[in-house]
C-alpha positions as CSV (number, residue, x, y, z in Angstrom):
1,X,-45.6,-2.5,24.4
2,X,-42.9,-1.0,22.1
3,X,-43.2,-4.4,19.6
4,X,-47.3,-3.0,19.6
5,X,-46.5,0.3,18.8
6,X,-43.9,-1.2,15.9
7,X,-46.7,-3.5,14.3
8,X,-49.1,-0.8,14.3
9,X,-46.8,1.4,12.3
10,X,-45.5,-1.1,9.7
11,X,-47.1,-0.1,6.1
12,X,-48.9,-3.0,5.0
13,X,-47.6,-5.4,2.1
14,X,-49.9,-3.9,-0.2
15,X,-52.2,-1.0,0.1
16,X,-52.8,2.7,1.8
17,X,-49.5,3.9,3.8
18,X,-48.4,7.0,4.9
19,X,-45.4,8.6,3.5
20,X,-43.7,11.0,5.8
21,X,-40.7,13.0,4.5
22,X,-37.7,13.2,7.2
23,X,-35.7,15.9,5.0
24,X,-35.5,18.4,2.8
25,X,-34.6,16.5,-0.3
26,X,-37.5,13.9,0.8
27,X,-40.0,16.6,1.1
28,X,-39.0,17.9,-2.8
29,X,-39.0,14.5,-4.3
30,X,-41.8,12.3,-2.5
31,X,-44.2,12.6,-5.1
32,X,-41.8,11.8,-7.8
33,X,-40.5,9.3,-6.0
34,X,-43.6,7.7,-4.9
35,X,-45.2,7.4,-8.6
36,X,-41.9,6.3,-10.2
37,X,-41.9,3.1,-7.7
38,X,-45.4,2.6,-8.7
39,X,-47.8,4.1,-6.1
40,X,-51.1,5.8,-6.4
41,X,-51.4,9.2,-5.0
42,X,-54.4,9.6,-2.2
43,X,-54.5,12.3,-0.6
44,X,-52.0,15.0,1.5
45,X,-51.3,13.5,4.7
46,X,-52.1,14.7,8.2
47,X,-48.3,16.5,8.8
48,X,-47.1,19.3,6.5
49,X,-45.6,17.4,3.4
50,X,-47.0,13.9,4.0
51,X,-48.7,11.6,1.5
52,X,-51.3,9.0,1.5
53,X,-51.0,6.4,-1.1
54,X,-51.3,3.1,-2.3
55,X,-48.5,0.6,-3.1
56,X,-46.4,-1.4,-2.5
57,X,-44.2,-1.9,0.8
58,X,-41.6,-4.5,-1.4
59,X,-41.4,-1.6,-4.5
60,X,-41.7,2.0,-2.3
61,X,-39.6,1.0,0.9
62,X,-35.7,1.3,0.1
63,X,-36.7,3.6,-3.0
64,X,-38.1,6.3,-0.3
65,X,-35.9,5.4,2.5
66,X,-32.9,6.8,0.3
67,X,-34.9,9.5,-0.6
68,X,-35.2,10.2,3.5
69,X,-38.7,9.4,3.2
70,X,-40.4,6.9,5.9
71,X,-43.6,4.7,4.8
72,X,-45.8,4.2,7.8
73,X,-49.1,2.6,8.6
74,X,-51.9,4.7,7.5
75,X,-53.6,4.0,10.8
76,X,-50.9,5.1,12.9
77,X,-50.9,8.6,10.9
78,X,-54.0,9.2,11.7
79,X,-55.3,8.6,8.1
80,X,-58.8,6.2,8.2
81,X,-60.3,4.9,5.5
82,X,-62.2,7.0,3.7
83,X,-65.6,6.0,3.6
């Protein structure tokens, strides 16, 4: 059940994600930090401070992880596509 839950929260490869700050400093910066590794602002996210954008997991992951920012599944956020 936990390895579900896991797959359903891993950002995709390329696409719409979730970016969730964890701290202060990734709250300030996740914009910034977002654009510079080359994603596409969305939207705000569902939880004070979040994102939704659209990259890439290979160029936003250990960028936004240093930052203390987490990339999640858009679906597990809560965030459907927008029709």
């Amino acid at each position: 059940m936990l390895g579900l839950v896991a797959l359903y929260a891993v950002p995709p490869a390329s696409g719409r994600m979730l970016l969730v700050p964890m701290t202060e400093q990734g709250r300030a910066g996740l914009a910034s930090v977002a654009i510079t590794h080359g994603a596409l602002l969305v939207a705000a996210g569902p939880w004070a401070g979040s994102l939704l954008v659209e990259g890439e997991r290979e160029r936003l992951a250990a960028p936004l992880l240093h930052a203390g920012v987490l990339a999640i599944s858009a679906r597990a956020g809560g965030c459907g596509e927008i029709v």
